[in-house]
LUMBAKOL-921411 format. One record per residue (C-alpha): residue number from 1; residue in one letter; x, y, z. Coordinates in nm, 2 decimals. Last residue first. Example, Ala and Ser with C-alpha at 12.3 -4.5 7.8 and 13.67 -1.06 7.14 Angstrom:
BEGIN
<pt><k>2</k><r>S</r><x>1.37</x><y>-0.11</y><z>0.71</z></pt>
<pt><k>1</k><r>A</r><x>1.23</x><y>-0.45</y><z>0.78</z></pt>
//
This chain:
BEGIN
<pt><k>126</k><r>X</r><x>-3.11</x><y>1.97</y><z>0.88</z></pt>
<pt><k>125</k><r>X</r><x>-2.86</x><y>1.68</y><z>0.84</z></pt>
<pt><k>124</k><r>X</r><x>-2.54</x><y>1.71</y><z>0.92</z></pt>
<pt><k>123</k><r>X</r><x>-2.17</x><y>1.56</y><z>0.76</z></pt>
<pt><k>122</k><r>X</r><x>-1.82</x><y>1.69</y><z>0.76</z></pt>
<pt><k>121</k><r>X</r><x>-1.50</x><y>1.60</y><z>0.58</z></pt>
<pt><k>120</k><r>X</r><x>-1.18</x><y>1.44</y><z>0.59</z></pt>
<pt><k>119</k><r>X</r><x>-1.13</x><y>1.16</y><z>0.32</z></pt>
<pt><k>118</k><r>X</r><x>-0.85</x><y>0.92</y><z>0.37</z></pt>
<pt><k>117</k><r>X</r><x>-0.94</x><y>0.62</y><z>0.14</z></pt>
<pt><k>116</k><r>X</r><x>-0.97</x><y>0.30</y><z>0.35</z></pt>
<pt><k>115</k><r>X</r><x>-0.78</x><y>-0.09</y><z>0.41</z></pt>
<pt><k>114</k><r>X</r><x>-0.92</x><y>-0.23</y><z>0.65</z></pt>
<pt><k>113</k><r>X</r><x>-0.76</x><y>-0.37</y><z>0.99</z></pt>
<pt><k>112</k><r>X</r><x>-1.06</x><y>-0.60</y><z>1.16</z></pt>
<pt><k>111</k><r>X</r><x>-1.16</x><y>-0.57</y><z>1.54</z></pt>
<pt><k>110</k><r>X</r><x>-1.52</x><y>-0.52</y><z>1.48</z></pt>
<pt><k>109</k><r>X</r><x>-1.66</x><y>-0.64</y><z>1.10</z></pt>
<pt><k>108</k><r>X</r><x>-1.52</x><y>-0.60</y><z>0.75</z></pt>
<pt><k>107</k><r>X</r><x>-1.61</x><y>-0.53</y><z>0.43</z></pt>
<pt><k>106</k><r>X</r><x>-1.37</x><y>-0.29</y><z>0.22</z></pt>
<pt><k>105</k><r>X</r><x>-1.24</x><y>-0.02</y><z>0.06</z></pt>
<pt><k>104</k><r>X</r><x>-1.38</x><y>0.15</y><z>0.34</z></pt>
<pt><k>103</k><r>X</r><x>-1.46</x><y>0.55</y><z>0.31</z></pt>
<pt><k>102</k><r>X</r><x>-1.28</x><y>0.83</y><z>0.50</z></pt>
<pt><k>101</k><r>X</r><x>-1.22</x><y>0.99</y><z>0.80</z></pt>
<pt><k>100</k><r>X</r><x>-1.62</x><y>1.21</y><z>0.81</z></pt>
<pt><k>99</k><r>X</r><x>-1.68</x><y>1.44</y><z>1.08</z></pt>
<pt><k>98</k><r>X</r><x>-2.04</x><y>1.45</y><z>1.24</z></pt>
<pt><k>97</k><r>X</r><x>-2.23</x><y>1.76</y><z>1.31</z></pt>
<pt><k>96</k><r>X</r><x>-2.56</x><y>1.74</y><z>1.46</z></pt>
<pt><k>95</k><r>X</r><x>-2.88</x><y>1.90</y><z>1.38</z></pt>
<pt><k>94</k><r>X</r><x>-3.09</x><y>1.57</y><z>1.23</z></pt>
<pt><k>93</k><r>X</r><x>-2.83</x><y>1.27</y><z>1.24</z></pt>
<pt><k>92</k><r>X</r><x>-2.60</x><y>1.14</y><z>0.99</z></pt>
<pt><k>91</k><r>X</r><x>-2.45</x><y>0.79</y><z>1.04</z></pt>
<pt><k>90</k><r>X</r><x>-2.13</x><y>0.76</y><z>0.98</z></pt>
<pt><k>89</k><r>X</r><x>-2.01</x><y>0.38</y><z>0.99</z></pt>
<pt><k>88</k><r>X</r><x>-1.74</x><y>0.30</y><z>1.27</z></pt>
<pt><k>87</k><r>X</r><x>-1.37</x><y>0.33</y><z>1.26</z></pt>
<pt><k>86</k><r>X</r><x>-1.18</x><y>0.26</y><z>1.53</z></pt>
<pt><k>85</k><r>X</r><x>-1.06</x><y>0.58</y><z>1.76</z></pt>
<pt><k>84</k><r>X</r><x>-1.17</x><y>0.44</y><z>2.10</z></pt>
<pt><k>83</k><r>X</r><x>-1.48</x><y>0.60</y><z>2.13</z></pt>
<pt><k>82</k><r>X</r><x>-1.62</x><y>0.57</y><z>1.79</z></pt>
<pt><k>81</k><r>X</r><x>-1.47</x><y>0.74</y><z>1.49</z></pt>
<pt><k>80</k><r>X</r><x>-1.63</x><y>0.81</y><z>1.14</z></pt>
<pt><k>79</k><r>X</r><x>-1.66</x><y>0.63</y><z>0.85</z></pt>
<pt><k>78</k><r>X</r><x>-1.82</x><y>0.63</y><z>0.53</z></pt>
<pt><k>77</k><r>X</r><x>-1.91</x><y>0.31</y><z>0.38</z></pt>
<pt><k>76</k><r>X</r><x>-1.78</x><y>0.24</y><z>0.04</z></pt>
<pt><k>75</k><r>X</r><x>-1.72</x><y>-0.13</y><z>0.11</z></pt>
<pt><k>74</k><r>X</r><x>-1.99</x><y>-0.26</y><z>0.38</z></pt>
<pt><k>73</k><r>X</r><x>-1.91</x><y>-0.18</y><z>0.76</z></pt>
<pt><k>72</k><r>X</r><x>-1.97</x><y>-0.35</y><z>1.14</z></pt>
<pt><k>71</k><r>X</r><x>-1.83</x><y>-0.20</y><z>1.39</z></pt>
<pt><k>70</k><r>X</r><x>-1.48</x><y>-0.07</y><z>1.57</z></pt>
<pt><k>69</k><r>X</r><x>-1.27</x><y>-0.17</y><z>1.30</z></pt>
<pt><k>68</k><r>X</r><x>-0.89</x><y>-0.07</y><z>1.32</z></pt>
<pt><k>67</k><r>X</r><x>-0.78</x><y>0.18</y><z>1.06</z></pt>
<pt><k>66</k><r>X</r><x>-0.56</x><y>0.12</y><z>0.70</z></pt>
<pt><k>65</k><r>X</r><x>-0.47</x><y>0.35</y><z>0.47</z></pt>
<pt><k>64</k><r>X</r><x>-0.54</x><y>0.48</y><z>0.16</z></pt>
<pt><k>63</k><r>X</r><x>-0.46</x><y>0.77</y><z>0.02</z></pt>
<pt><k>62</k><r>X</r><x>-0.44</x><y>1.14</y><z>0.25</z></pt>
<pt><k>61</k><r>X</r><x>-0.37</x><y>1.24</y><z>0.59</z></pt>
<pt><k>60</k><r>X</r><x>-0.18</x><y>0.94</y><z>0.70</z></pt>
<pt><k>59</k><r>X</r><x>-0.07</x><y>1.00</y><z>1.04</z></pt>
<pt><k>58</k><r>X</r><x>0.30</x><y>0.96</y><z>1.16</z></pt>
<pt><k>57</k><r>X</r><x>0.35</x><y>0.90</y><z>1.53</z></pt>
<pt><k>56</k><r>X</r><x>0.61</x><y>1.14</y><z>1.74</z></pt>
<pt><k>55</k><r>X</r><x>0.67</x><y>1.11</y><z>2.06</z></pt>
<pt><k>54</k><r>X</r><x>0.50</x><y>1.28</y><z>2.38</z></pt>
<pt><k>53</k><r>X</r><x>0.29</x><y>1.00</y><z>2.41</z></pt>
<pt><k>52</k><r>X</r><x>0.37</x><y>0.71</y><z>2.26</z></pt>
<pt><k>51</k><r>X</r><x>0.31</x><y>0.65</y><z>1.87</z></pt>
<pt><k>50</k><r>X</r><x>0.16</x><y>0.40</y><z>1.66</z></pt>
<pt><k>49</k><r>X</r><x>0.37</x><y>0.21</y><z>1.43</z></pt>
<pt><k>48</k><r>X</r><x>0.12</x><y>0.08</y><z>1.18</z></pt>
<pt><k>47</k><r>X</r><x>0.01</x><y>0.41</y><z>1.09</z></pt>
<pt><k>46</k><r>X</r><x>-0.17</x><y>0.62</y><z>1.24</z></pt>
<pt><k>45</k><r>X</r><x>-0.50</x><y>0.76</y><z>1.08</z></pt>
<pt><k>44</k><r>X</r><x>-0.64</x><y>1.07</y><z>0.92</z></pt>
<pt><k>43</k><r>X</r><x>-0.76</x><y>1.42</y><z>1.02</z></pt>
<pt><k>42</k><r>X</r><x>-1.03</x><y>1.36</y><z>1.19</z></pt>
<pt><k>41</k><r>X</r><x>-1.22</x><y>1.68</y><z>1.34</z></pt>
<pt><k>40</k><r>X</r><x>-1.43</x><y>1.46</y><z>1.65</z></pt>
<pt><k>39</k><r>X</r><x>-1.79</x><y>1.47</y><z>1.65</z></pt>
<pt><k>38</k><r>X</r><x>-1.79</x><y>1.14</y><z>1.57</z></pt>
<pt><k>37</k><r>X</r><x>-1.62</x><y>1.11</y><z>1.93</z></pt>
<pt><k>36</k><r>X</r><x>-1.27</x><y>0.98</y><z>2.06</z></pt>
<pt><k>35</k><r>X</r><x>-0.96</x><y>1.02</y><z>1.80</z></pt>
<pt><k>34</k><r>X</r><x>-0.68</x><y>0.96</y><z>1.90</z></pt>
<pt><k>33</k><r>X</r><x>-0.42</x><y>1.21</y><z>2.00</z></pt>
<pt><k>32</k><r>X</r><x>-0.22</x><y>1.50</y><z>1.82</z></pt>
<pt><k>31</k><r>X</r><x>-0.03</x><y>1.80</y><z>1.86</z></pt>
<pt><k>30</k><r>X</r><x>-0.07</x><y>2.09</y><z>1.62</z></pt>
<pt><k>29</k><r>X</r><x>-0.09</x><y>2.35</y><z>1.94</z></pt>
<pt><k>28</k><r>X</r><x>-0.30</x><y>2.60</y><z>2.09</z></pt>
<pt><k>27</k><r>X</r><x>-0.66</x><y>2.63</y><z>1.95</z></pt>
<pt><k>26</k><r>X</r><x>-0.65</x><y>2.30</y><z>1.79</z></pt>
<pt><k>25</k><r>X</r><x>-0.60</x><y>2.10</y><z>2.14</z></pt>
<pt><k>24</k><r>X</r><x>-0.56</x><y>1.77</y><z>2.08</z></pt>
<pt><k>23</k><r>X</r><x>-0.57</x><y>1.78</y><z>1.66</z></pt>
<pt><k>22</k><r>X</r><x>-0.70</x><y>1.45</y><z>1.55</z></pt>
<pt><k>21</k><r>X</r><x>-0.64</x><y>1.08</y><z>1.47</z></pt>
<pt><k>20</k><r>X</r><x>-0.85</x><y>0.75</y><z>1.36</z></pt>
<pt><k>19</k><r>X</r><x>-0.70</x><y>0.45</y><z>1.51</z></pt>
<pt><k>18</k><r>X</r><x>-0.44</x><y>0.22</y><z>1.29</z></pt>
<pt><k>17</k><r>X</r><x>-0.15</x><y>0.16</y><z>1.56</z></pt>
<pt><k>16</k><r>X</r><x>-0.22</x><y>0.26</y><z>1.89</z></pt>
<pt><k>15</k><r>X</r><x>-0.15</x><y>0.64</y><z>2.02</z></pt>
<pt><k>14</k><r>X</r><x>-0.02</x><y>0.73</y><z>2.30</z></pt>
<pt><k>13</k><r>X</r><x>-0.10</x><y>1.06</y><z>2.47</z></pt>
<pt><k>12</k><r>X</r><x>-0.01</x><y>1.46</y><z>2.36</z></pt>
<pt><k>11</k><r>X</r><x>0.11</x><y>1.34</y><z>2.05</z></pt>
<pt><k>10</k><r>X</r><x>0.38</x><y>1.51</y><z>1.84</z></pt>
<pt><k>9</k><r>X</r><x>0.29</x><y>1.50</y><z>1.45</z></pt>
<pt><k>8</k><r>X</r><x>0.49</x><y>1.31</y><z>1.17</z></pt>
<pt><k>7</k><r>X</r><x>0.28</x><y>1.39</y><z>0.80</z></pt>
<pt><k>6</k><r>X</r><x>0.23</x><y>1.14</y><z>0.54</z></pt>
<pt><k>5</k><r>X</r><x>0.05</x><y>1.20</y><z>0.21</z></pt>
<pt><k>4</k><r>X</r><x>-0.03</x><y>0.96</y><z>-0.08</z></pt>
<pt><k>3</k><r>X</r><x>0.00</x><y>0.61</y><z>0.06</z></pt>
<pt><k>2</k><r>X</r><x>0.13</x><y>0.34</y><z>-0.15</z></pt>
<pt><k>1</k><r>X</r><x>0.00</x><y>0.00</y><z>0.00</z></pt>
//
């Protein structure tokens, strides 16, 4: 697997291998953590490395990648992040904002490494 765009961040806690990732605290710094809510701004996935907290871990922003399973989803599902940064399927809701990580490129069920396209973005229903 070729990805497209790697970036190295610092994290602000450890980070597994394959979880969703975002910004820890946007406002002051570009450090990282896993990602812990839908609501979450995703901005890719660790790698197969991981990182410890107060390292470095590299996150792939854009391509494919591959993310740990957290549910149950169908090839071209989009995904989001459940509490633990696997990747579960987006479902949109009536007045909330979710962010979108990408979309499988592949079946798979809880506990499985897909592969995915990195795809940020953000999804809410009127």
């Amino acid at each position: 697997m070729i990805p497209t765009f790697i970036r190295s961040y610092i994290t602000t806690a450890d980070v597994a291998a394959f979880k969703f990732v975002k910004f820890s605290d946007a406002a002051a710094s570009k450090k990282v953590a896993t990602a812990s809510a839908a609501t979450d701004p995703i901005i890719g996935a660790s790698d197969s490395q991981g990182g410890s907290s107060g390292n470095t871990v590299d996150v792939i922003r854009r391509g494919l990648a591959q993310v740990t399973l957290g549910g149950t989803v169908a090839a071209g599902d989009p995904l989001t992040s459940d509490a633990s940064g696997n990747a579960i399927k987006l479902v949109a809701a009536s007045g909330v904002i979710k962010r979108l990580g990408g979309f499988a490129e592949e079946p798979g069920v809880a506990g499985d490494v897909i592969d995915f396209m990195v795809a940020d973005g953000i999804v809410q229903l009127p």
